[in-house]
VOGU-3710 file (C-alpha; in Angstrom, 3 decimals, decimal comma):
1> xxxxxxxxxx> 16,719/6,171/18,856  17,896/6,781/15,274  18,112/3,551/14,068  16,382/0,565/14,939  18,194/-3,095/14,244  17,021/-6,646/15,247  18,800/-6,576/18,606  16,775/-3,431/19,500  14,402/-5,464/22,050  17,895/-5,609/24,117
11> xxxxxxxxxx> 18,084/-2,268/24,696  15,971/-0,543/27,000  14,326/2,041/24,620  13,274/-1,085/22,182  11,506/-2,930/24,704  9,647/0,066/26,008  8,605/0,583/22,391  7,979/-2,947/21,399  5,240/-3,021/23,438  4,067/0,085/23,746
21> xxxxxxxxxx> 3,188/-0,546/19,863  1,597/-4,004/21,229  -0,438/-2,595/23,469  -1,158/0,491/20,335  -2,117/-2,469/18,116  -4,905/-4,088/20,401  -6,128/-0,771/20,993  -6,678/-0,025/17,402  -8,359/-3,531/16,411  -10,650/-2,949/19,392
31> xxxxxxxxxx> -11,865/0,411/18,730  -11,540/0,751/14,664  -11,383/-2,483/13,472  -14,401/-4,651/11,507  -15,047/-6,706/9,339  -17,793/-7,394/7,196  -18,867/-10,038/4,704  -19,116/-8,560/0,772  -18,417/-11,125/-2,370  -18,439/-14,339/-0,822
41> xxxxxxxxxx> -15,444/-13,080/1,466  -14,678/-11,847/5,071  -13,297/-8,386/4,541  -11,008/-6,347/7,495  -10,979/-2,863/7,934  -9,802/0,366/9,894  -12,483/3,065/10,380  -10,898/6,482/12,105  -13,042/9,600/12,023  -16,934/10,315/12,321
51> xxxxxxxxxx> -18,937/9,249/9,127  -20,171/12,540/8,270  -16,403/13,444/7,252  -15,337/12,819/3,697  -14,940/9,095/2,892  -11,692/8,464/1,828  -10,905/4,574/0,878  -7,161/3,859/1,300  -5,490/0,659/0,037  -2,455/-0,878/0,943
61> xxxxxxxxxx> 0,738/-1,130/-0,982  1,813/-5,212/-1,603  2,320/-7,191/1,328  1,037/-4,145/3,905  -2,265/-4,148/5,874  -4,383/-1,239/6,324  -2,282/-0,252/9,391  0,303/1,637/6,885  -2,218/4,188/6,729  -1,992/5,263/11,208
71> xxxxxxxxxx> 0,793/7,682/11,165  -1,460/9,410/9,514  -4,816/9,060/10,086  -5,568/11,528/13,254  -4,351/14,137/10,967  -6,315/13,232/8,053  -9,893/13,355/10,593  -8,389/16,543/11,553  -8,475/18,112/7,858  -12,289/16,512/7,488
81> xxxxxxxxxx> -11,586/13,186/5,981  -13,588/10,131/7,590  -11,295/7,358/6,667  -11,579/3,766/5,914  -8,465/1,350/5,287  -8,706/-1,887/3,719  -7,159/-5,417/4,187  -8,109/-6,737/0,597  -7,958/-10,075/-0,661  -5,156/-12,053/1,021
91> xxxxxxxxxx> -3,741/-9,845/3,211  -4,238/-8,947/7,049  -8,027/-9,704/8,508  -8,938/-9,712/5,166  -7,789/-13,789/4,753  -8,675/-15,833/1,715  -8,444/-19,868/0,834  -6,103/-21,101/-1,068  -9,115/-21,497/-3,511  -9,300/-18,105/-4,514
101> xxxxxxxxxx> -6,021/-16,643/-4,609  -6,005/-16,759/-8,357  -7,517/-13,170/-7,901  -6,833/-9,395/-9,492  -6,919/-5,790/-8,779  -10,567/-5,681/-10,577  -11,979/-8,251/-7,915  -10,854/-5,880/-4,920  -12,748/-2,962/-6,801  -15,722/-5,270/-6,465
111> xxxxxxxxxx> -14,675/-5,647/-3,092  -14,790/-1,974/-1,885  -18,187/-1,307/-4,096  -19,232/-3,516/-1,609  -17,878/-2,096/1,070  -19,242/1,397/0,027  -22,852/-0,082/-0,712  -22,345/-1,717/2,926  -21,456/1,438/5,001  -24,043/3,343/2,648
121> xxxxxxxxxx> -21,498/5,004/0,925  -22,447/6,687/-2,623  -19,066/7,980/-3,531  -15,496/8,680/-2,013  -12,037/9,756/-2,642  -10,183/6,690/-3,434  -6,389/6,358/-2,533  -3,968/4,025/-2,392  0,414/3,738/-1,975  2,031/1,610/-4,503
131> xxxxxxxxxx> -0,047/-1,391/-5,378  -2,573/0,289/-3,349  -2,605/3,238/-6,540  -3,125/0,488/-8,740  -6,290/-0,601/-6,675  -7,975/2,724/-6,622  -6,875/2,838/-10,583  -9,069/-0,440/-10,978  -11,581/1,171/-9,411  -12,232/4,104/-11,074
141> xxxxxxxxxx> -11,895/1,764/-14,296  -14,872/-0,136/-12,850  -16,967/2,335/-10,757  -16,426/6,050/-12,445  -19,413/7,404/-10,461  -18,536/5,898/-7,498  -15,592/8,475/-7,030  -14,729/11,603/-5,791  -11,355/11,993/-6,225  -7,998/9,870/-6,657
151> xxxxxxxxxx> -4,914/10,163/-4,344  -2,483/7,792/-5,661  0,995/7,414/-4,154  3,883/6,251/-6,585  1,557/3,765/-8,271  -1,653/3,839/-10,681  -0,316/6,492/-12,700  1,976/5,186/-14,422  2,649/1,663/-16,865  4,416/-0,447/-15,091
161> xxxxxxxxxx> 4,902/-3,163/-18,052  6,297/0,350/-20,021  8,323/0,677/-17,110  9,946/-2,269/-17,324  10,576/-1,569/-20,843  12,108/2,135/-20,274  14,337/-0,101/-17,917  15,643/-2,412/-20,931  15,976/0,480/-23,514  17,815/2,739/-20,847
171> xxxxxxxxxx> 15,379/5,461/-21,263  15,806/5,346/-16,968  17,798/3,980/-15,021  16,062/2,966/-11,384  18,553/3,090/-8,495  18,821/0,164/-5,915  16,148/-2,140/-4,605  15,657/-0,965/-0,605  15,540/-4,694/0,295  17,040/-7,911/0,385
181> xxxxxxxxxx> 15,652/-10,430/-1,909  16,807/-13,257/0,527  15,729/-11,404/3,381  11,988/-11,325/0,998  12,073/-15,213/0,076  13,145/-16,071/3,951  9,416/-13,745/5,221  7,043/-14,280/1,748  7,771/-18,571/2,335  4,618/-19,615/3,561
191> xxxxxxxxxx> 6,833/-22,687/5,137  8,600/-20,143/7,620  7,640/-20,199/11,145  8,399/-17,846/13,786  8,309/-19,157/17,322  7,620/-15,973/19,039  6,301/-12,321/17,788  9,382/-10,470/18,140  10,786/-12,864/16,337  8,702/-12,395/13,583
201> xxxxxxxxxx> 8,925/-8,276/13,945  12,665/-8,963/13,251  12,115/-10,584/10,366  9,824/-8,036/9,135  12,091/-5,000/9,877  15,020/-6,855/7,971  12,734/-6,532/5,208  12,425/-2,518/5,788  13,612/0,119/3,855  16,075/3,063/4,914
211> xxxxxxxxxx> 13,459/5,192/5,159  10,838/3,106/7,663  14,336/1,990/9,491  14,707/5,783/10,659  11,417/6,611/11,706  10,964/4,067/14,509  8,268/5,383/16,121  5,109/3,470/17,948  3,171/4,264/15,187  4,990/2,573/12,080
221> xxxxxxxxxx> 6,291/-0,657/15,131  2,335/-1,187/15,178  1,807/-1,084/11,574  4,256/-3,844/11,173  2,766/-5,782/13,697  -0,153/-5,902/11,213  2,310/-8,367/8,768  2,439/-11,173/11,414  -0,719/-13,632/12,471  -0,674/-16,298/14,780
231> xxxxxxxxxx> -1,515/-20,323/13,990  -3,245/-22,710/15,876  -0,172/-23,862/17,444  1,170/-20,459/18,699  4,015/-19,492/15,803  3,710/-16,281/13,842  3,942/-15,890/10,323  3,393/-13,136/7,255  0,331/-12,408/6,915  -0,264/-13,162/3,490
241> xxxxxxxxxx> 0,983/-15,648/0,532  2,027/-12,456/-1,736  4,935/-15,122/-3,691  1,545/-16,893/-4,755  -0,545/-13,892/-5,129  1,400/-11,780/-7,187  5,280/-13,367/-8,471  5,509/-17,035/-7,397  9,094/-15,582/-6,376  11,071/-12,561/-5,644
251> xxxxxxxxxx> 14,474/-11,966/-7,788  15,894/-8,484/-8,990  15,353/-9,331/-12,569  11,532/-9,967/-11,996  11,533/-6,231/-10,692  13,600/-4,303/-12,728  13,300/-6,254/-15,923  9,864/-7,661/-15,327  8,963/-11,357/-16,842  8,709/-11,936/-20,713
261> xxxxxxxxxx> 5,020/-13,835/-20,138  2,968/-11,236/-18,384  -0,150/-13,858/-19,135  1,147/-16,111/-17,269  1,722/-14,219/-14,063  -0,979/-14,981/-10,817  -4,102/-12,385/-12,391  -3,296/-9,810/-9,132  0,087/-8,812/-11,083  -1,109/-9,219/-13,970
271> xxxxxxxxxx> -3,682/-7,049/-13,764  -1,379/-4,585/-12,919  1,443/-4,973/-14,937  -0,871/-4,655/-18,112  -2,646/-1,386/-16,947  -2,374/1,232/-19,037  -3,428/4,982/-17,602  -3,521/6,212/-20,215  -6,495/4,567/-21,419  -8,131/4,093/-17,491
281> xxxxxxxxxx> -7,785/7,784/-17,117  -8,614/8,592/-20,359  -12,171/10,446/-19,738  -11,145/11,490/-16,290  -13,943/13,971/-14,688  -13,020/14,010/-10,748  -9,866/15,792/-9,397  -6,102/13,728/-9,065  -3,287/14,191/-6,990  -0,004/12,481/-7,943
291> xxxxxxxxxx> 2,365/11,692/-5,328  5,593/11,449/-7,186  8,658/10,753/-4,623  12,118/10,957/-6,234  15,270/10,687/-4,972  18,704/9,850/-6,363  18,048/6,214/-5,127  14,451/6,180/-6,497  13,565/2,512/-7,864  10,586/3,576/-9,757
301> xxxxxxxxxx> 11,463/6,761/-11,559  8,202/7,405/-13,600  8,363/11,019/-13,275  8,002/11,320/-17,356  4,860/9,432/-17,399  3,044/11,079/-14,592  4,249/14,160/-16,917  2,261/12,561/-19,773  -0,849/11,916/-18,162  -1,063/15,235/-16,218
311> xxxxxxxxxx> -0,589/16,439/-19,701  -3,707/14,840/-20,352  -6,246/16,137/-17,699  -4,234/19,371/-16,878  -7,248/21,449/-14,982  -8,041/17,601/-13,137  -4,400/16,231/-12,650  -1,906/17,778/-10,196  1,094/16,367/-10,428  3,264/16,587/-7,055
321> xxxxxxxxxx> 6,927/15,818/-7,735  8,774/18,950/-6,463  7,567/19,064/-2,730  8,409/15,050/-2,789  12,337/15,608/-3,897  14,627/13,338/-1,689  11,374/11,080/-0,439  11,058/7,648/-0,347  8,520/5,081/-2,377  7,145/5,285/1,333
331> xxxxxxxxxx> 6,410/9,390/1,286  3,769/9,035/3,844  6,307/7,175/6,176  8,664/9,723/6,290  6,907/12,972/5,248  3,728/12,499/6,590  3,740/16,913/7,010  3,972/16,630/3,378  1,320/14,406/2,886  -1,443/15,808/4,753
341> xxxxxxxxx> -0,783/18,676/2,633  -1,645/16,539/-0,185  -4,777/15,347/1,029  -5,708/18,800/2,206  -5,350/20,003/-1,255  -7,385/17,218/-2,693  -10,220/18,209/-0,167  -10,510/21,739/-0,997  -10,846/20,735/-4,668
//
């Protein structure tokens, strides 16, 4: 099946692997999933791998659960890795009130120092994809000795405020968004109700870019599972308030040309739009890989900056644009060969 729309459940094929990834999905919560209690909060997480491998702490990219991280995992226990994937604040088991959504990438470093001291933990590798980069960032801001190592895909290594700004003096020119912004507000509205699961997996997958559409496989079906819970009354909805947590609402302009009053913005965006590298990285003693996807329709081309701070740790810092040519934002997704590489490297240094 090369291509997976919302009518897929019609055919044949769809419904074998709709809940085939249903049945993957319980499977996984009942044999790797936990949760514990660190900072006043209920924390979820995915443990694969026996704890005498090398901790590695993934987090998410915005709006994902831990569950982005199980195309993967088997292969990254196989290279020595024991590995533990968040939920953090506001997102999948890892559910917050209302309360204390006013929350940044700094508190979910607290979070997983918890974690860490909870599961006896002295120091890991810390990655993350996209937002996720910007979480592992944090925490080696906050918890130096805590860490190992940094594996940061497409995010954490670069400015994203000097992003924006490279944007609005044409110093690069980022290629299309891989979404629909109405498809976005219709999911992100905490308001919108699905009446059955499937209906909510459509939903999701109309939010999907090109390159999760063509790799429909049981693996990355369960992971978006993860992006629906279920009410009291039976309907499904996202998983997780992100319009609240990080925008307050999802336009083109807001992601190519940013917002002129970065103070104002909900402190989990905030905290990441004002990062600097530079200066998080700047007396960086633990080894880095950069995962740098490009492609002609790459949305965040950063490749300069990554340049800059490799530049500035060049015996730490690997910088890994030239394997990732033609990827996605979503590298692991679609070259998840290439990423085990990646982490493989990391390990042996």
């Amino acid at each position: 099946m090369s291509q997976l729309n919302t009518g897929f459940i019609e055919t044949l094929e769809g419904v074998a692997l709709y809940h085939k990834s249903i049945d993957l999905y319980e499977k996984i919560e009942r044999e790797h999933g936990h949760i514990t209690r660190v900072n006043g909060i209920t924390m979820g997480y995915l443990e694969f791998g026996p704890s005498d491998g090398m901790p590695l702490i993934w987090a998410h990219a915005s709006t994902s659960t831990g569950f982005e991280i199980l195309n993967v995992q088997e292969a990254l226990v196989d290279a020595g890795y024991w590995v533990i994937a968040i939920d953090y604040r506001g997102h999948g088991k890892t559910q917050i009130n209302v309360t204390e959504y006013n929350t940044s990438l700094y508190h979910i470093a607290d979070d997983i120092a918890a974690l860490m001291d909870d599961l006896r933990i002295a120091a890991a590798i810390i990655g993350g994809w996209s937002k996720g980069g910007w979480v592992a960032a944090a925490f080696y801001d906050a918890y130096p000795k805590k860490v190992l190592g940094l594996l940061l895909e497409d995010g954490g290594s670069f400015s994203d405020l000097r992003f924006k700004e490279d944007v609005q003096l044409k110093v690069v020119k980022p290629g299309p968004l891989p979404y629909s912004a109405e498809a976005a507000k219709k999911l992100y509205d905490t308001t919108t109700r699905f009446q059955t699961r499937l209906e909510g997996l459509k939903a999701v997958w109309e939010l999907c870019s090109p390159a999760i559409k063509s790799a429909p496989t049981v693996e990355n079906i369960t992971w978006l599972l993860s992006y629906l819970c279920q009410k009291a009354d039976g309907t499904w909805v996202h998983h997780c308030d992100c319009l609240q947590l990080m925008i307050g609402n999802i336009d083109r302009d807001y992601f190519v040309t940013g917002p002129t009053l970065y103070s104002r913005l909900p402190l989990m965006q905030q905290s990441q739009e004002l990062m600097i590298p530079l200066v998080v990285f700047r007396n960086l003693d633990v080894p880095m890989h950069i995962i740098d996807p490009v492609s002609p329709e790459d949305w965040l081309p950063v490749r300069h900056q990554n340049k800059e701070l490799q530049a500035q740790h060049p015996d730490l810092i690997v910088h890994e644009v030239y394997d990732y040519e033609h990827s996605p934002h979503e590298a692991h997704i679609e070259r998840p060969e290439r990423f085990i590489e990646s982490a493989k490297a990391l390990l042996k240094r």
